[in-house]
VOGU-3710 file (C-alpha; in Angstrom, 3 decimals, decimal comma):
1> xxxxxxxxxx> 22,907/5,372/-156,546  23,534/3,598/-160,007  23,919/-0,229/-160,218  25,740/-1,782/-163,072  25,606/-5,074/-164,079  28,601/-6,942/-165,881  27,681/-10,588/-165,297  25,006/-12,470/-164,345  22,429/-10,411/-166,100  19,830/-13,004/-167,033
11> xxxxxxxxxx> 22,498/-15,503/-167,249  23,775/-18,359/-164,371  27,769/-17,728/-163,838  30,584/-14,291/-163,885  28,554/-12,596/-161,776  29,747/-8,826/-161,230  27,672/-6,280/-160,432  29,203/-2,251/-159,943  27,382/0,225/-157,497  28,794/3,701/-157,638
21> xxxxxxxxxx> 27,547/7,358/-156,172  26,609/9,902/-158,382  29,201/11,923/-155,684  31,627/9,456/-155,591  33,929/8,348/-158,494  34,817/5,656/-156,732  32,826/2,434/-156,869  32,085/-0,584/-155,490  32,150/-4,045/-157,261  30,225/-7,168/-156,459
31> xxxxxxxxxx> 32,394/-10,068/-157,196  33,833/-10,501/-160,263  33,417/-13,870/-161,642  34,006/-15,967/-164,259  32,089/-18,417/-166,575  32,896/-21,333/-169,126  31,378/-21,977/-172,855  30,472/-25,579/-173,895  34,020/-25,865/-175,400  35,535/-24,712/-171,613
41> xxxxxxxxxx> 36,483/-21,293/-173,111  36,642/-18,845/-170,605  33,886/-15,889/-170,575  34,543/-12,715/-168,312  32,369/-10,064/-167,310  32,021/-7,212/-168,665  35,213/-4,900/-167,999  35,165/-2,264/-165,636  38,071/0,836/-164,613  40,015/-1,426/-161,238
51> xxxxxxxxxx> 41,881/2,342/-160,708  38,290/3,811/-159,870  37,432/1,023/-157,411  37,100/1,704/-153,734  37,035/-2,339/-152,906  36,262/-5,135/-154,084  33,992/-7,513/-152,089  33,671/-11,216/-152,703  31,017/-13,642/-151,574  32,730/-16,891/-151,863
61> xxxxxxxxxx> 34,965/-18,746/-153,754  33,625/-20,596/-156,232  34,924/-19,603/-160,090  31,935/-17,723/-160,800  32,114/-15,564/-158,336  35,571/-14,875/-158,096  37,762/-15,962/-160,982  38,254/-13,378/-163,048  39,069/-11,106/-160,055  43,057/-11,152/-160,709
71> xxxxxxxxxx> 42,572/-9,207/-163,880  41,565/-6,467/-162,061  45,218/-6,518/-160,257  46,937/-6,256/-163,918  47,106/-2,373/-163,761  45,806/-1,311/-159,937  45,235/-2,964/-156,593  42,015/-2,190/-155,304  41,318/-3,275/-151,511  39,570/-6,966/-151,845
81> xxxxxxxxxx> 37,235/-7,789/-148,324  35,840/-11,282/-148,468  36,099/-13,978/-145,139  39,741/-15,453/-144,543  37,809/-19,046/-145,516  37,222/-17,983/-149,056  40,591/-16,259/-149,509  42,552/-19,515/-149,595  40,027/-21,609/-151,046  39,314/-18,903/-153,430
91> xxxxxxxxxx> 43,163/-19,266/-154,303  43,238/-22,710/-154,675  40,484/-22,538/-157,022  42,093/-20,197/-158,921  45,146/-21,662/-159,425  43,823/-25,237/-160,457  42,454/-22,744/-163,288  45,460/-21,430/-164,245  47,131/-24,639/-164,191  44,764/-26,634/-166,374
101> xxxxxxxxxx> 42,579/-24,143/-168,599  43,619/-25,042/-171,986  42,839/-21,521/-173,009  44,564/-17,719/-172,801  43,983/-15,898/-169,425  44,383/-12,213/-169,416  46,512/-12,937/-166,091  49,041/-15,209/-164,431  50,122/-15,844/-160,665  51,581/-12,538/-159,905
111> xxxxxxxxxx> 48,456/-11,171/-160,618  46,749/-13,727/-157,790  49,844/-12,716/-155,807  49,070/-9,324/-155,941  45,323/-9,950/-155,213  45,725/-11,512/-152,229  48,300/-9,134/-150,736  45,829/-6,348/-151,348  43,217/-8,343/-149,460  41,087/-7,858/-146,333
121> xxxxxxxxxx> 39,856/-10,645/-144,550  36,527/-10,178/-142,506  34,731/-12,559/-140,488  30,816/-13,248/-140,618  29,122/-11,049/-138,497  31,639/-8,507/-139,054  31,446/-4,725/-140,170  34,449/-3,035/-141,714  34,363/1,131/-142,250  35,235/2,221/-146,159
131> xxxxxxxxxx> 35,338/5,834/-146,499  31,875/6,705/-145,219  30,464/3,643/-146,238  29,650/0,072/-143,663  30,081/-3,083/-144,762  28,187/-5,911/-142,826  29,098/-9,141/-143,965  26,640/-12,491/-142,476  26,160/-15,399/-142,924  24,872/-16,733/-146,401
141> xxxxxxxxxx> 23,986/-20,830/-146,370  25,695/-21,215/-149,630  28,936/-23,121/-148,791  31,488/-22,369/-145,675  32,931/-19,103/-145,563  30,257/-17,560/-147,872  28,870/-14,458/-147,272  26,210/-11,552/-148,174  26,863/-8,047/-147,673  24,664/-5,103/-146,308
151> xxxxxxxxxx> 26,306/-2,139/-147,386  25,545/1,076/-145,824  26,199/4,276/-148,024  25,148/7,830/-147,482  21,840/7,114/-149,065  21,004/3,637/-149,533  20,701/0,511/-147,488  21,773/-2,527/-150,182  22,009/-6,245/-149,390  24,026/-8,458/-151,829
161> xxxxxxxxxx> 22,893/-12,321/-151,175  25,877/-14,017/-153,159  24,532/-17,275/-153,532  22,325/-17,718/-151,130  20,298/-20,935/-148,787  18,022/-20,669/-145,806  18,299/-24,533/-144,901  21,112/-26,051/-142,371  23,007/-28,687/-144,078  26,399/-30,558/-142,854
171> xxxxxxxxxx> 28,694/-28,108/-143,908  26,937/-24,714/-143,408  23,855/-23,327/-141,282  21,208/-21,500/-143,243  21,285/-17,997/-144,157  19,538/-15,866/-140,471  16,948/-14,245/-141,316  15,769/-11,938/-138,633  16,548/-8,734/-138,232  16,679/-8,178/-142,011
181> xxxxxxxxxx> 16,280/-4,633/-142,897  17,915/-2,642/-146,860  16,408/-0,509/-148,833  17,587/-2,646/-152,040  18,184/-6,267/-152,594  20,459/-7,578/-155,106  19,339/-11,741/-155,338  20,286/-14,358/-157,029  17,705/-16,585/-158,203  19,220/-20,020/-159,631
191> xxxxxxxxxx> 16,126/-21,873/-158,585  13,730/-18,995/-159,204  11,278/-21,632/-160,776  11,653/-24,436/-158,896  11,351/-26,077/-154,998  13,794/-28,418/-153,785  12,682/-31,598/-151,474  13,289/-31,753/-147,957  17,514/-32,375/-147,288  16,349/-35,110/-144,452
201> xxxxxxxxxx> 14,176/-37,325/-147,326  16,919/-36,381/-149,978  19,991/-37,850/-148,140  17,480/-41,201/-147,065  16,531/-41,960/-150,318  20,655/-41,379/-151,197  21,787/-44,283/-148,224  19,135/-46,019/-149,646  20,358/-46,010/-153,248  23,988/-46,600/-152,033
211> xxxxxxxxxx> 23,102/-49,266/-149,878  21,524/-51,215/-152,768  23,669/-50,767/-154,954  26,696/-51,995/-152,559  24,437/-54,599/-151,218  24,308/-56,021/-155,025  27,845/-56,304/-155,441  28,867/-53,205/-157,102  30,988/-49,679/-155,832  29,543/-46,320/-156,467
221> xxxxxxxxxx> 31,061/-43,218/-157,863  29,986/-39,810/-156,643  31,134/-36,896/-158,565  30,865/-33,967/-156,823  32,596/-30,386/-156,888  35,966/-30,068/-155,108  34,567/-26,597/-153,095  31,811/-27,686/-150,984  30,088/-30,532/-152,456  32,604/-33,000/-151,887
231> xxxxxxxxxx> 32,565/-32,607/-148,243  29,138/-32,309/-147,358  28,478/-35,626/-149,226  31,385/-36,964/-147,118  29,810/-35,493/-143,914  26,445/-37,608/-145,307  28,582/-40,826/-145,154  30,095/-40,310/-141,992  26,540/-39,669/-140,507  24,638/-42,134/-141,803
241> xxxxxxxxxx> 27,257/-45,153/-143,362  30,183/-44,502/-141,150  31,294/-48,495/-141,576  31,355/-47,727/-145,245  34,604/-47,931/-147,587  34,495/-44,061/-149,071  37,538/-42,721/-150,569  37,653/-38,824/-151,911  40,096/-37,726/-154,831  41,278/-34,872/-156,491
251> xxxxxxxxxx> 41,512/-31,334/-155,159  38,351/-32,217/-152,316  41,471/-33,462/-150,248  42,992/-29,888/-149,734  39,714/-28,186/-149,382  38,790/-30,730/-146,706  42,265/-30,098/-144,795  41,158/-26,118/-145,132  37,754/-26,736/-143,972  39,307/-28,455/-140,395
261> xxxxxxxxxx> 41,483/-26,378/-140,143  38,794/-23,401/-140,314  36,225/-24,991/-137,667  34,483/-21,930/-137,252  32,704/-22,396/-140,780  31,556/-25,355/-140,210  28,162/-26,875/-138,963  29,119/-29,692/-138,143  32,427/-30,178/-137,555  31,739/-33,398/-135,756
271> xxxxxxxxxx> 30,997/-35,004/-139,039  33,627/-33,542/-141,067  36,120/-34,774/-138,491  35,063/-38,419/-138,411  34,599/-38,390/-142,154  37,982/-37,221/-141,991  38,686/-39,949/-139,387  36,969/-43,057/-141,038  37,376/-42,244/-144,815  40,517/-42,705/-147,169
281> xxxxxxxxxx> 41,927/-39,935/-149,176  43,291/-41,036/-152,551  47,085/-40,222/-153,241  48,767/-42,529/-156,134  47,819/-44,271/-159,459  48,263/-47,571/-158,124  45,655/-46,822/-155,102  42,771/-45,826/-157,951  43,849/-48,845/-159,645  42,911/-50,709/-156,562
291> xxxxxxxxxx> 39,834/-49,464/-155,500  38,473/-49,512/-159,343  39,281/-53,372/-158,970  37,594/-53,693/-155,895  33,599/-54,331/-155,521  31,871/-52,297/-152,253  33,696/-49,157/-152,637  32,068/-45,246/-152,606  34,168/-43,096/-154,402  33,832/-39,027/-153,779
301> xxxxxxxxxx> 35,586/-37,281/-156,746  35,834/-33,984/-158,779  34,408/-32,790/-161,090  31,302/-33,143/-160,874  29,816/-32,707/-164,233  32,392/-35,307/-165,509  33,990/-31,991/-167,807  37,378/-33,823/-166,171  39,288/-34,802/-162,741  39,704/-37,863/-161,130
311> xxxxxxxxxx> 36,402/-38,346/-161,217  36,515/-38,906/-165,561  39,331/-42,311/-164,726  36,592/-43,700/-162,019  33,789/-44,172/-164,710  35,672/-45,390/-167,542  36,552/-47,881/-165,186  33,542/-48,589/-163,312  30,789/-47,514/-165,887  31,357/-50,668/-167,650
321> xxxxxxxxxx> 29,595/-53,183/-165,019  25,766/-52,922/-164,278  26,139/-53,731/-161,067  27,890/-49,899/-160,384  26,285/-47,349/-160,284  27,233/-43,177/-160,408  25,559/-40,861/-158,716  25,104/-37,173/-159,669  24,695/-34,822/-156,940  25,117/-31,591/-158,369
331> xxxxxxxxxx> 23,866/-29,782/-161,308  24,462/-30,721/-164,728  24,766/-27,967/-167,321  23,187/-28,593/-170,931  26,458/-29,481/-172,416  28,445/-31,373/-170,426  29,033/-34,695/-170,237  27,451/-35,456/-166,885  23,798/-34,093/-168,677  24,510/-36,149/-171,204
341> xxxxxxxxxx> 25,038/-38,908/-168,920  21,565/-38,358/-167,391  19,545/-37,969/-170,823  20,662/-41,013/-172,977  23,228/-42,982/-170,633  26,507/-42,149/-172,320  29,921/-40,346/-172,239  30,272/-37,310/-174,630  33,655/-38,915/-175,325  32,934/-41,247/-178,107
351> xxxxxxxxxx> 29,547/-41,382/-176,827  30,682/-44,237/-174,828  27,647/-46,163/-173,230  27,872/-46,630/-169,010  26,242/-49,869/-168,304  26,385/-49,019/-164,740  23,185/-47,195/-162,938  22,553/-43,664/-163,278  20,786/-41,432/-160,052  20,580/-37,675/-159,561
361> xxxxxxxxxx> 19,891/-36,371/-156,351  19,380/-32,857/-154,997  21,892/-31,369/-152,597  21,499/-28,055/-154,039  23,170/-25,329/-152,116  20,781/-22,550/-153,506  17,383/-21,411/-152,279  14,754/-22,785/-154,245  11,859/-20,498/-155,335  9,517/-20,201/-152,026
371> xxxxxxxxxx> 12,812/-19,899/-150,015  13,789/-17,035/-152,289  10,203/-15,794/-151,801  10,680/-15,803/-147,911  13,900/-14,206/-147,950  12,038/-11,007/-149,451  9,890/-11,206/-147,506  11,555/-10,918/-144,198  13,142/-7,878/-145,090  12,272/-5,030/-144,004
381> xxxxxxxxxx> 11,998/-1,345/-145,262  12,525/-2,780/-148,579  11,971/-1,197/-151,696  13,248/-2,724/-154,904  14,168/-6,031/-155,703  17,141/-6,842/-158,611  17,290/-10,287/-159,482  20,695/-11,553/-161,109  22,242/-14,998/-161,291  19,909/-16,833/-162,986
391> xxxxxxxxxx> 17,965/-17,510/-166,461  15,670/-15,475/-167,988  12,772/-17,413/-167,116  13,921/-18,562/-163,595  14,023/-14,496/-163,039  10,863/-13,639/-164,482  9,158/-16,473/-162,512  10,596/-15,461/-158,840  10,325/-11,981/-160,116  6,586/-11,870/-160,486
401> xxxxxxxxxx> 5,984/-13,958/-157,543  7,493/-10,868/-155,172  5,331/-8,684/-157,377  2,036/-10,117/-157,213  2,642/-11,910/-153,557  4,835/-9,210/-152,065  3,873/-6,009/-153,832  7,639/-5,622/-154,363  9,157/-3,803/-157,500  11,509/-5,840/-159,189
411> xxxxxxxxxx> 14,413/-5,266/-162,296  15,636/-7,785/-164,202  18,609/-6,291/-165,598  20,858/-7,023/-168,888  24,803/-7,400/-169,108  25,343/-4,062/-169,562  22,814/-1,924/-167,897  22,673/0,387/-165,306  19,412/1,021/-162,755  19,118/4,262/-160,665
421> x> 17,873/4,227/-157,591
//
């Protein structure tokens, strides 16, 4: 067995990872994602032969898992098996690239057309037969419809985590883990150095925040990404502030529509529906112009690094008054403007100042580092570990934990290089 690894190598973002047979000349690829430079230039994986792939499977829908995956439908159409759920979010997501990347893409919509005609939906909990080789897919925490794979081939047992969460949260229930059993584990490890705080004291202290600020006259903008984030912050408000005035924007309107419409994702469905129920969806100009003149309003928006969206109009038009306030709830990359935002209080564009008040709060949808820890753990039969999808040191860190704690090999692979097992 020889895995290859095209993105994610000691890197966060375009994962793709190739496992082939030394009997086979077929292969298997592990998404194929893709990744953005501080200038929003698009960065692809390293390339790979679509004619010799047997399939194509894809854990979930998010950009840097699959959005480079139409190239591979330029010049062959391999079989694609990924959950129904992140099939047409995954093409949502991919054409809201297409539309607004100011940059060449080595594809177009045919390409996406073609994709998805050569695709295979499979539920969670489902196994699908591939020439001699089983394909599990279950259940992996990260956001609805996401999934890991346990791939049975003629000699090896592999499990491929995706991204990857062991906690329940409003959208999605935590990754099972019982009856966990591979010979190799292919992991991400995002937060391979670091430990979130408990979800139940994280969305407290967030009511709490909101609250105030509301209380003292001013709205609040959320940004938050389109796929995922979006809703379970809406699901938040419709548990906890349910009399609230919360409007989303942007593209979290058709993902929310695809996530009732796809119940069996969902957690809790209950909350999804009411926030669905309660909560205002934004549709013109004129209705942003109101709400931005408006005190006591919560505004859930994309993008949420502020790199554009609806979310970029709210706090030029909010940031202004101290008595706002914008609140960050996902991660912010080095070089957008949402870190910058958080380190000295200012838009990258024209390093504008925000008078309102800036709060970060953590509604990660990754495992943090003694979650990833645990997850090894309760596998069993296991052999190696290969950790992918994160930094250097976040890899290194997780990586000698399983060592020392575990007694677990581990690889820490480069873009580019192969491990035999």
């Amino acid at each position: 067995m020889k895995i290859t690894v095209l993105g994610a190598g000691r890197e966060v973002g375009r994962t793709a990872i190739l496992l082939s047979e030394a009997e086979d000349s077929s292969s298997l690829l592990l998404d194929y994602g893709i990744s953005f430079d501080e200038y929003d230039k698009p960065v692809f994986p390293l390339s790979v032969a679509p004619s010799q792939l047997k399939a194509v499977l894809v854990s979930h829908a998010h950009l840097d898992h699959i959005g480079a995956t139409p190239l591979l439908y330029v010049s062959a159409k391999p079989l694609l098996i990924a959950t129904n759920l992140t099939l047409v979010t995954g093409k949502l997501m991919i054409e809201d690239m297409l539309r607004l990347s100011g940059y060449y893409l080595p594809f177009e919509y045919p390409e996406l057309a073609t994709m998805l005609e050569n695709s295979k939906t499979v539920g969670i909990s489902e196994t699908v037969e591939l020439n001699g080789i089983s394909i599990e897919l279950l259940n992996a925490g990260h956001i609805p419809g996401s999934a890991m794979f346990r791939i049975h081939t003629k000699s090896k047992t592999i499990i491929y985590t995706g991204d990857i969460n062991t906690i329940d949260t409003k959208l999605v229930k935590g990754v099972d883990l019982t009856n966990m059993n591979a010979d190799i584990v292919i992991m991400e490890s995002t937060y391979g150095m670091f430990n979130h705080p408990p979800r139940h004291r994280v969305e407290e202290k967030f009511v709490e925040t909101i609250k105030s600020v509301l209380d003292d006259g001013g709205s609040v903008l959320i940004p938050s990404f389109s796929l995922g984030r979006a809703q379970e912050i809406l699901a938040v408000l419709a548990d906890r502030m349910p009399y609230a005035n919360v409007y989303y924007d942007g593209m979290a309107r058709e993902i929310m529509m695809l996530y009732l419409e796809q119940k069996e994702y969902i957690n809790r469905i209950d909350l999804l529906r009411k926030a669905y129920t309660l909560f205002e969806s934004v549709r013109s100009s004129q209705m942003r112009k109101k709400i931005c003149s408006e005190p006591g309003n919560i505004i859930v928006a994309p993008a949420g690094m502020l790199k554009g969206g609806p979310a970029v109009y709210y706090i030029k038009r909010l940031g202004f008054n101290s008595r706002n306030a914008v609140i960050l709830v996902s991660f912010q990359a080095t070089t957008t403007p949402g870190r910058k935002l958080l380190v000295d209080g200012s838009l990258e564009e024209n390093g504008q100042p925000v008078n309102a008040k800036v709060f970060w709060f953590d509604f990660s949808s990754h495992a943090g580092s003694e979650e990833l820890v645990n997850i090894i753990k309760s596998v069993k039969n296991i052999e190696k570990v290969i950790l992918v999808h994160g930094s250097e040191d976040a890899i290194y860190t997780i990586g000698y934990r399983i060592r020392e704690e575990l007694g677990i090999e581990f690889y820490a692979p480069k873009n580019g290089e192969t491990i035999e097992i």
